[in-house]
C-alpha positions in Angstrom: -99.9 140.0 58.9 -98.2 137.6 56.4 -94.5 137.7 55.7 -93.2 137.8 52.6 -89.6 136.4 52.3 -87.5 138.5 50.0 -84.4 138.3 48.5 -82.8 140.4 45.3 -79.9 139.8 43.9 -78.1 141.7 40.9 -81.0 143.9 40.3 -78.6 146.8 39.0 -76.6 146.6 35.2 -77.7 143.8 33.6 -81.2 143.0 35.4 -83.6 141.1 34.1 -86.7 140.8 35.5 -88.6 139.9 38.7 -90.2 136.7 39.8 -93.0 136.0 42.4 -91.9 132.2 43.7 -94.4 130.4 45.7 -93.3 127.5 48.2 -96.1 124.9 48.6 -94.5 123.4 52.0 -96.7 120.6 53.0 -93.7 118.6 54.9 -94.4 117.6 58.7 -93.2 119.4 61.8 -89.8 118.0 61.6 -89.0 118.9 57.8 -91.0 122.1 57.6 -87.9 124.5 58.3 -85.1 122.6 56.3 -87.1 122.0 53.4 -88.4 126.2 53.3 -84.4 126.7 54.3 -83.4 124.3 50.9 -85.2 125.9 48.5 -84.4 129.6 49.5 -81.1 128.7 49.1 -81.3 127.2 46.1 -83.4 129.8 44.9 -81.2 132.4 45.7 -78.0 131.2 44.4 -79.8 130.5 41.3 -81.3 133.9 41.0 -78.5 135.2 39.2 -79.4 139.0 37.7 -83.0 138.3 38.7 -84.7 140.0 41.2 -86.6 136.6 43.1 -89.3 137.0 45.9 -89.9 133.9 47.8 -93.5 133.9 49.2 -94.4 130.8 52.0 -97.6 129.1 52.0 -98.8 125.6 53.6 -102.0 123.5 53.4 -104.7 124.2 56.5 -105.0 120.7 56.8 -101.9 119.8 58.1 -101.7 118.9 62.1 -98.7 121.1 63.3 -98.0 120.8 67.0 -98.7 124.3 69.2 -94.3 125.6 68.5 -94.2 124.9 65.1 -97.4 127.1 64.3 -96.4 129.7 66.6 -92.9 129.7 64.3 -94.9 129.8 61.0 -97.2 132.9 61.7 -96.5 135.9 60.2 -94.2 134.0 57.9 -96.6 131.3 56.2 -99.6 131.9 54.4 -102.5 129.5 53.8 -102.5 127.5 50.2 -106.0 128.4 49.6 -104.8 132.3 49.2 -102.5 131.0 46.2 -104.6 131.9 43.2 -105.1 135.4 43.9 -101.3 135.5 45.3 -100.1 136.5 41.6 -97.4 134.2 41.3 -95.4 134.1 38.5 -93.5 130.2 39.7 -94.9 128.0 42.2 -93.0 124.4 44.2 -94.8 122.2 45.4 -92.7 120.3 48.0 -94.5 117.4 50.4 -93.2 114.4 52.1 -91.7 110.9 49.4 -93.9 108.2 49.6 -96.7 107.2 47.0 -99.8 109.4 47.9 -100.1 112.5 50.2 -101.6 113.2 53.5 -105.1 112.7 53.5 -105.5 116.1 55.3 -104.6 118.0 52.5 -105.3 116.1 49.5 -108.6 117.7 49.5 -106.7 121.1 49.5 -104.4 120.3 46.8 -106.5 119.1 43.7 -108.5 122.5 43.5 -104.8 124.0 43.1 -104.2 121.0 40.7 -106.8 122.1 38.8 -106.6 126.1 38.7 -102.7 125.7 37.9 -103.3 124.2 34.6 -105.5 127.0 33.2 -102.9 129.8 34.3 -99.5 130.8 33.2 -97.6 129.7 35.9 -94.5 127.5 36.1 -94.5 124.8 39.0 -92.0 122.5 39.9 -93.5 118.9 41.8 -91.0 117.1 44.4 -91.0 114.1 46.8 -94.2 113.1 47.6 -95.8 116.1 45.5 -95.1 114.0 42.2 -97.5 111.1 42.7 -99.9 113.2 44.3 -100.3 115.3 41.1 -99.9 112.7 39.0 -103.0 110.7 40.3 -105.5 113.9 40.5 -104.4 114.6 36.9 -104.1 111.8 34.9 -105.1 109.0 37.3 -101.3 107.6 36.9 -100.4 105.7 39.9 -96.5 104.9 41.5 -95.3 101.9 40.8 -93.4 99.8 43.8 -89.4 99.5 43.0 -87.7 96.1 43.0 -85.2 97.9 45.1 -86.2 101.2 47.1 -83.9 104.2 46.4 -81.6 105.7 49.3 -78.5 107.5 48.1 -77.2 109.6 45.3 -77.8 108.8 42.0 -76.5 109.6 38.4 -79.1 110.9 35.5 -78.5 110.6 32.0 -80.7 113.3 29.7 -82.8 111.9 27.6 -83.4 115.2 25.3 -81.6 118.5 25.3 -84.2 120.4 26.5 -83.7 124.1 27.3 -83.6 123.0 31.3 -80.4 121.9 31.0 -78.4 124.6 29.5 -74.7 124.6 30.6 -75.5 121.9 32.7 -74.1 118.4 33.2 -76.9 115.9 34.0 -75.1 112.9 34.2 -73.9 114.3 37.8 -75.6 112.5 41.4 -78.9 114.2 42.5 -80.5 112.8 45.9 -83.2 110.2 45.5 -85.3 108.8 48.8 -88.1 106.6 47.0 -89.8 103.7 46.6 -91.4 104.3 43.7 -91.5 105.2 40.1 -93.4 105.7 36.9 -93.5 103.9 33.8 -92.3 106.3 30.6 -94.6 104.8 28.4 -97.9 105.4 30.3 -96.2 109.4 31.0 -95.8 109.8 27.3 -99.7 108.3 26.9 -100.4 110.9 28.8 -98.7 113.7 27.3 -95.8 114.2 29.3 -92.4 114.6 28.3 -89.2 112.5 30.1 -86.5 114.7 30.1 -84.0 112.4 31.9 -83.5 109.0 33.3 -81.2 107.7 35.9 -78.1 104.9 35.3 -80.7 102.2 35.2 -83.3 103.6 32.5 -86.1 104.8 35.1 -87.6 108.3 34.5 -85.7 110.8 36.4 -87.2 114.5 35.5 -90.2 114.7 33.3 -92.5 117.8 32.0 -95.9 118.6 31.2 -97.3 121.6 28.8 -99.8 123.3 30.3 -101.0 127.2 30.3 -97.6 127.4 32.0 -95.2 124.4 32.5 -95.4 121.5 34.9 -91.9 120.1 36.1 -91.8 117.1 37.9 -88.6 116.3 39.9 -88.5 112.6 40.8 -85.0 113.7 42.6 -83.9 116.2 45.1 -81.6 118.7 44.1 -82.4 121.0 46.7 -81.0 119.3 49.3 -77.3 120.2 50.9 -74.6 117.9 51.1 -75.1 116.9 54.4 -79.1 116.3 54.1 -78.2 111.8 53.4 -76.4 111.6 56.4 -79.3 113.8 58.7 -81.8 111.2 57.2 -79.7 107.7 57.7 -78.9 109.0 61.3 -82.5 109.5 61.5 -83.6 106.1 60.4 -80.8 104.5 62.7 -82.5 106.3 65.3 -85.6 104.6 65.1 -83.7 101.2 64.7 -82.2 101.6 67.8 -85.7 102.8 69.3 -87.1 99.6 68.0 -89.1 101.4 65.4 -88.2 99.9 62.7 -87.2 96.4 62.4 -84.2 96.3 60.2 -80.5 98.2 60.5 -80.9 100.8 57.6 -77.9 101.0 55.2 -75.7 103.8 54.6 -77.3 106.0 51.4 -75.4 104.9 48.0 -73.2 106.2 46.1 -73.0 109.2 49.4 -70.2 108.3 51.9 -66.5 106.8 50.6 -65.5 103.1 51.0 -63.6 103.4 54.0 -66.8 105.5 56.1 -68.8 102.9 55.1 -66.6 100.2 56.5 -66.3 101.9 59.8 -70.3 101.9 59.8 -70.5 98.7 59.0 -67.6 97.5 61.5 -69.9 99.2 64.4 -71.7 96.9 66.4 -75.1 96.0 66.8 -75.0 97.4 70.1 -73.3 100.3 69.3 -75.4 103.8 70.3 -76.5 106.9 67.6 -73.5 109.1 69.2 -70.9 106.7 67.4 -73.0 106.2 64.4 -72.9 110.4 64.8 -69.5 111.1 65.3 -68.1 108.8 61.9 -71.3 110.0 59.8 -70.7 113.7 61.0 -66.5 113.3 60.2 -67.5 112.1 56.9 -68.1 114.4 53.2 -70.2 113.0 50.8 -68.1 111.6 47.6 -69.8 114.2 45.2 -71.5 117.2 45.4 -74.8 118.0 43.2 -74.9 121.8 44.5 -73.4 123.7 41.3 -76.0 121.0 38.5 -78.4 121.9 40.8 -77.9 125.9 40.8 -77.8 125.6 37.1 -81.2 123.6 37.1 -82.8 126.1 38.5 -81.3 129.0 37.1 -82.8 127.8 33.9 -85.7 127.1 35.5 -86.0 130.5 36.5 -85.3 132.5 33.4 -87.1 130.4 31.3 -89.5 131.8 33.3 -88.8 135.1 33.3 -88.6 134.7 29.1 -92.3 133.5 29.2 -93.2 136.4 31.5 -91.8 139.0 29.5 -93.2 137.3 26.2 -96.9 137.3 27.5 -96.2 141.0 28.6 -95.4 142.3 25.0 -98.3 140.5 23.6 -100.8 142.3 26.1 -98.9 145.7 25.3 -99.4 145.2 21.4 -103.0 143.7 21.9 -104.0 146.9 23.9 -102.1 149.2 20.8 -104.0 147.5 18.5 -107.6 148.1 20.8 -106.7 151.5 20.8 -106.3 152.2 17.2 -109.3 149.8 15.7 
């Protein structure tokens, strides 16, 4: 039996509507949870008078070890059930790097395709974002002259209705090696809605029989998500994965964390790297932009909903008096 998860909030004076929210999880093993766990969250502190039901589904094609699929039954359901799952919003959230798991690329370009032709509203993040953006418009990630680790400031490049009481010029996680180039996007028909500090596109949007919102960022993540991750990769330094000491994320941990980081030798084990990364508070905190993001996101729509709604109800008056 599948599970849906279910949350309502402020559904008494002043309710506005409810929302069917697909997540798309395609992370691995290890990210499955926290990623399902960040965008409830999110979800549900941006819900705001809206009555939000947050539906679970993951690609077939995804190895997932014998616990991790015993965890998901009865709460995931499989991504080829999405188009006849009636969702109103749909996220599509899979691992950063340029291209997606082979596994489930063949699963996610029939759902490329049938999301375009309906009115639904998807949001695209991490590894998502170039996978869509090849099987669309054949528009392939470009290689960074520096890969981005840390927390990073965006600068709107149009006041677009997505950023209503918000101010975008506040950090938002990034974890990338990649980007796009704006004028190919705009070539294409898509819309840059924000850049970072240095110029590169940030947040950019697509028309389609819905919306498409593609989140080169990670807003979802909580405060303490940098540190898990730099811990993790000094983890696999020590291991011997990975040849070189990975650097603290930017712009995340103050001056004087980072100097006790970088005063640790380079025999020193993960519980001290632990003990002064888990003391530590990141400098700023994206959390309230991020609420606001999506609280747009989310009643925008809602509007669109309710707008397609009254035009059924007056095309069926008007059937039934021709």
């Amino acid at each position: 039996m599948n599970h849906t998860e279910h949350f309502t909030l402020g559904t008494g004076h002043g309710y506005r509507g409810f929302l069917q929210v697909g997540l798309l999880n395609a992370m691995p093993d290890a990210a499955l949870r926290a990623t399902e766990l960040q965008f409830a969250r999110l979800l549900k502190d941006a819900a705001g008078a809206l009555d939000v039901r947050l539906r679970l589904f993951s690609p077939a094609g995804i190895a997932r070890d014998e616990e991790t699929r015993a965890r998901m039954e009865g709460f995931y359901e499989d991504a080829a059930l999405l188009p006849a799952a009636g969702l109103d919003a749909l996220i599509v959230a899979a691992p950063d790097g340029d291209a997606p798991d082979a596994a489930w690329r063949a699963e996610l370009e029939p759902l490329l395709d049938w999301a375009q032709g309906v009115p639904l509203a998807v949001i695209f993040s991490g590894g998502a974002v170039p996978a869509a953006l090849a099987h669309l418009d054949g528009i392939a990630p470009r290689p960074l002259a520096r890969p981005l680790f840390g927390v990073y400031s965006g600068q709107r490049a149009t006041d677009d209705p997505l950023f209503f009481h918000t101010a975008w010029d506040a950090g938002v996680p990034h974890i990338r090696e990649h980007g796009f180039a704006e004028t190919e996007l705009e070539a294409r028909g898509y819309r840059v809605l924000s850049h970072l500090a240095d110029d590169s596109v940030d947040i950019f949007a697509r028309d389609t029989a819905g919306s498409f919102l593609f989140l080169m960022g990670h807003p979802e993540q909580d405060d303490g998500a940098l540190g898990r991750l730099y811990l993790r990769d000094v983890a696999r330094f020590l291991a011997g994965d990975i040849a070189a000491r990975p650097n603290p994320p930017r712009n995340y941990f103050d001056r004087a964390t980072e100097a006790r980081l970088a005063a640790l030798g380079a025999d020193a084990d993960l519980p001290a790297h632990a003990a002064i990364v888990q003391a530590a508070r990141p400098l700023q905190s994206w959390r309230g932009q991020a609420v606001r993001l999506f609280a747009n996101w989310l009643t925008l729509t809602a509007s669109a909903k309710t707008r397609r709604a009254a035009s059924r109800a007056v095309h069926v008056r008007r059937r039934r008096a021709s």
